[in-house]
C-alpha positions as CSV (number, residue, x, y, z in Angstrom):
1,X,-5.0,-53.0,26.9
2,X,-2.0,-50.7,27.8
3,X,-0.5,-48.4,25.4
4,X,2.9,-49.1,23.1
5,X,4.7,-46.8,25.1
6,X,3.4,-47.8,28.6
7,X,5.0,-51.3,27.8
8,X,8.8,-50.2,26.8
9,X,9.0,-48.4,30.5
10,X,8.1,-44.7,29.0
11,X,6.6,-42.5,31.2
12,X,3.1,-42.1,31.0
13,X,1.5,-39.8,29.1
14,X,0.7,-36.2,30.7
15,X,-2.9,-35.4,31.3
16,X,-4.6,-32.8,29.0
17,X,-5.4,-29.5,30.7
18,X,-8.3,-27.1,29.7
19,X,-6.8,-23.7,29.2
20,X,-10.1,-21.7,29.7
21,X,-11.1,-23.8,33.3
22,X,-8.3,-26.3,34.1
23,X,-10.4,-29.7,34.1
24,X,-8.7,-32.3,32.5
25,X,-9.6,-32.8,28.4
26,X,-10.1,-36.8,27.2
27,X,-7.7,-37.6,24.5
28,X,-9.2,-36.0,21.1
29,X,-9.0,-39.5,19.4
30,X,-11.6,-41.1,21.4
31,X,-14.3,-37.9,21.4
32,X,-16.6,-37.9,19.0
33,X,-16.5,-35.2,16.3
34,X,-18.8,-32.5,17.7
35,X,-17.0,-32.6,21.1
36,X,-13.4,-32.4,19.9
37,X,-15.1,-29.5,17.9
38,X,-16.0,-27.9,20.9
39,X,-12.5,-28.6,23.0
40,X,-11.0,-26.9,20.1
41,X,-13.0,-23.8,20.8
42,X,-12.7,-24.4,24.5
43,X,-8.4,-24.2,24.3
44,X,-9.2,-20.8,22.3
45,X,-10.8,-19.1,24.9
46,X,-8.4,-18.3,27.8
47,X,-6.1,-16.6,24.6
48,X,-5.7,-13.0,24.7
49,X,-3.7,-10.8,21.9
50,X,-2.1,-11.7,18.7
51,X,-0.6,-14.8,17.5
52,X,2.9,-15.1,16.7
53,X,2.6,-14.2,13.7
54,X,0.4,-11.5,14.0
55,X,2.9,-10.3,16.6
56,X,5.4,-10.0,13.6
57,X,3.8,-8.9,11.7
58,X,2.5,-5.7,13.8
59,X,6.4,-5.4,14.9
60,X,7.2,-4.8,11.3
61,X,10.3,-6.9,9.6
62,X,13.3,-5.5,10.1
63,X,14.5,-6.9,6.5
64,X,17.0,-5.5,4.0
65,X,18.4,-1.7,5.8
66,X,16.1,0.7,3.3
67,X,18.8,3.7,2.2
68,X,18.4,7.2,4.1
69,X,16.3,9.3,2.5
70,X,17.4,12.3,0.9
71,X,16.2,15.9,1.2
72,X,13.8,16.5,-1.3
73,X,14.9,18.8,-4.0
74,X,13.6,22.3,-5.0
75,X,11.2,22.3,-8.0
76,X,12.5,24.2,-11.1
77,X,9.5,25.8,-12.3
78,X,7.4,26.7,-9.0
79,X,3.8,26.6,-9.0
80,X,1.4,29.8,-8.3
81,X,-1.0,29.8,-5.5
82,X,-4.1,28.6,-6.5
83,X,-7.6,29.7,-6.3
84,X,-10.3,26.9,-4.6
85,X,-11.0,26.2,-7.9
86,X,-7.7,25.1,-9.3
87,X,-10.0,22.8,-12.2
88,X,-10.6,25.5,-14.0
89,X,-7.7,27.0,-16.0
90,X,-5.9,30.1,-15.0
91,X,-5.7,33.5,-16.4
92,X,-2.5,33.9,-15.8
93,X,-1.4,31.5,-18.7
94,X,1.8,29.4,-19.0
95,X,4.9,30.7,-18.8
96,X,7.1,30.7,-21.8
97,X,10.2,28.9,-20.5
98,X,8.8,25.7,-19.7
99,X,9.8,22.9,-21.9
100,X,7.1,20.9,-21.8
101,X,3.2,21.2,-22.7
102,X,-0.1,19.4,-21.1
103,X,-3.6,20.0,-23.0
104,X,-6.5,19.9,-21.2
105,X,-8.8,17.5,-22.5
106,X,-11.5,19.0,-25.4
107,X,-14.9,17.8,-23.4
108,X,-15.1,19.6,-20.0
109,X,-11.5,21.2,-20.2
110,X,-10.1,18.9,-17.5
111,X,-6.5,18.1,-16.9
112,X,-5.7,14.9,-18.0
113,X,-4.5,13.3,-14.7
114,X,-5.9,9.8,-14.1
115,X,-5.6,7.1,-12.0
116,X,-4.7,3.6,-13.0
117,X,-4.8,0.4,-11.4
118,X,-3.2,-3.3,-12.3
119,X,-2.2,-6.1,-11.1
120,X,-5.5,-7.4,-9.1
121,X,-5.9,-3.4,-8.4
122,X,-2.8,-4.4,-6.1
123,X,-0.5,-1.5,-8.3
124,X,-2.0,1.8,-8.3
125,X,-0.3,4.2,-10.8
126,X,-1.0,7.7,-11.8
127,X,-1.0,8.6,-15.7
128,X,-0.4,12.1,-17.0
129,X,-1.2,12.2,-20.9
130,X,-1.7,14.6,-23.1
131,X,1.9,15.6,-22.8
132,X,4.4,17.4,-25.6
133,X,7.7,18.9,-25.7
134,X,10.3,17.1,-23.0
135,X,8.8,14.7,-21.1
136,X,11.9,14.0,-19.1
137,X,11.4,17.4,-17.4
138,X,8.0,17.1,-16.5
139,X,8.9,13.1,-15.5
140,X,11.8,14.9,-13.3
141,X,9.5,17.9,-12.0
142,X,6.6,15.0,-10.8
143,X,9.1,12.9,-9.2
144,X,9.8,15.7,-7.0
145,X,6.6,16.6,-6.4
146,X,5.3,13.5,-5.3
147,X,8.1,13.5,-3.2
148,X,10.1,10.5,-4.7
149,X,8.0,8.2,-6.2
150,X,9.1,6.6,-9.9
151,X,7.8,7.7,-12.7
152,X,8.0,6.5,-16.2
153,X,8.1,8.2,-19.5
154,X,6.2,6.2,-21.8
155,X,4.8,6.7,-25.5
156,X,2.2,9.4,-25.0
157,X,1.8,9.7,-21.4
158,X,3.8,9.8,-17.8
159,X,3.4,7.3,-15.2
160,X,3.9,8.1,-11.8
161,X,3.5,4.6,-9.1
162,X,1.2,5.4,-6.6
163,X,-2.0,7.7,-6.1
164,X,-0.9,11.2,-6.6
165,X,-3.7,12.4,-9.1
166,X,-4.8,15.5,-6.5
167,X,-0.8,16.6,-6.4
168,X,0.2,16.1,-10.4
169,X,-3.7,18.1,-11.0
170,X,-2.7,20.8,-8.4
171,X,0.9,21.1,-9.4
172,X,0.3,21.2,-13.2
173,X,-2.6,24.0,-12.5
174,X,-0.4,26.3,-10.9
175,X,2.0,26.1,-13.5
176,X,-1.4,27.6,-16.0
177,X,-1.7,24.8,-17.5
């Protein structure tokens, strides 16, 4: 029997090509399962490099224009250079005009810089506690040290979005803290 589309005068059908060899393919319809299985691989392998939407996605989006970035701002109270072992506190101790305090914690004497993940571990954040006096200096001081990222002033601790634990613990240790 002809086809539907034969009888109204359409043209015929094209032949499928193989991609890998360039034989002709049978119709998928009237293969069995294993071989239309196999044709699919088959029109896979003469592909090289992405897809289109890898292709995209490795070009980056464009998207909303991001705003220029601005030069980053000098700290207020500068750290001291510190010694390979920047854990353990400094004899220098902290000087007197900061307005704002961090206690080490009481077992092992560690600053208390910690990293926090939510969301599916898909948000990282960095947490600061321990902290009295102003905490919308040292909120200020951290944003500029981890060179723009937000940071939140919440009830006993700081949060800083992203993974900056070795910075805040190497910033807050050369202020003799």
């Amino acid at each position: 029997p002809t086809r539907p589309a034969q009888r109204l005068g359409a043209a015929p059908a094209r032949p499928r090509v193989c991609r890998a060899c360039g034989g002709s393919v049978a119709m998928a319809s009237s293969l069995p399962r294993v071989a239309r299985t196999v044709g699919l691989a088959m029109a896979n392998v003469g592909r090289s490099g992405p897809s289109r939407r890898q292709a995209k996605r490795q070009a980056g989006h464009a998207g909303r224009p991001r705003p220029p970035v601005a030069p980053a701002e000098p700290l207020r109270w500068a750290p001291r250079d510190l010694a390979p072992e920047w854990h353990t506190k400094p004899a220098g101790g902290v000087p007197a005009d900061l307005p704002f305090r961090v206690a080490r914690t009481e077992a092992g004497s560690q600053l208390p810089v910690y990293s926090d993940f939510k969301n599916g571990r898909t948000r990282a954040l960095t947490v600061v506690r321990k902290v009295s006096g102003d905490r919308a200096a040292l909120a200020a001081e951290l944003h500029k040290v981890c060179e723009g990222a937000p940071v939140e002033v919440r009830v006993g601790r700081v949060e800083v979005k992203g993974l900056h634990t070795e910075r805040v613990k190497e910033y807050l240790g050369g202020l003799g803290f």
